[in-house]
N, C-alpha and C positions, 0 to 999 in steps of 0.2 A: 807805693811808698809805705813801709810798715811804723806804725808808732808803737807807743807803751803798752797799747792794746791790743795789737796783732803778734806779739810775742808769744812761743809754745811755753807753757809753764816747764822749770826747772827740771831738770832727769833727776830720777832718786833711783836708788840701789848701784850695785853693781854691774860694771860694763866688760863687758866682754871685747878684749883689744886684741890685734892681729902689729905685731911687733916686725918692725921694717929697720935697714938701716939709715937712721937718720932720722925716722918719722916713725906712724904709728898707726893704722886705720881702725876705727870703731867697728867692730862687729856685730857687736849687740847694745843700741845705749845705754849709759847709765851714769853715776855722778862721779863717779870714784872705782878703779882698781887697787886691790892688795899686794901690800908688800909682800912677795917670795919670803924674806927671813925674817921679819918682825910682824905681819900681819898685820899692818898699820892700813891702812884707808890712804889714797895716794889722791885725791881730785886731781880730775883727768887734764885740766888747766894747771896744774901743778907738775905734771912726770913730766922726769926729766933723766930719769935713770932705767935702763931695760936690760934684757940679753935677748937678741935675735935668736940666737939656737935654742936656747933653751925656753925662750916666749915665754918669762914672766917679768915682773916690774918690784922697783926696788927704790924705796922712800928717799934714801939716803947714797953718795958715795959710801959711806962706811959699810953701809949693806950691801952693796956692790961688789964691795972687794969681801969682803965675808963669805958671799957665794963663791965667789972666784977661786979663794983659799980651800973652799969646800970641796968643790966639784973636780979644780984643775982646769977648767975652763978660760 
């Protein structure tokens, strides 16, 4: 049974994520990945936007299609 006290302390820096469709697997822990087009800090409880082919992560719809428009993808 774990309490208050058997919890690992919080991940800090940057995670290294392996982008699925539909999901997402942690590679490397950490607290937060960067947005591809703004560079924003995404906590990893927070994504909710990605591209599979191109495996990076993106803060916002609007950043999403930003790339999209970019790339052609």
């Amino acid at each position: 049974m774990l309490n208050r006290y058997d919890r690992s302390p919080p991940m800090n820096g940057e995670a290294e994520v392996k982008y699925l469709d539909g999901d997402f697997r942690v590679v490397r822990p950490g607290a937060f990945v960067r947005c591809a087009v703004t560079g924003a800090a995404i906590p990893l409880e927070e994504l909710k936007y990605w591209s599979v082919d191109r495996q990076e992560a993106y803060a916002t719809p609007e950043a999403a299609l930003q790339r999209f428009k970019e790339t052609g993808l």
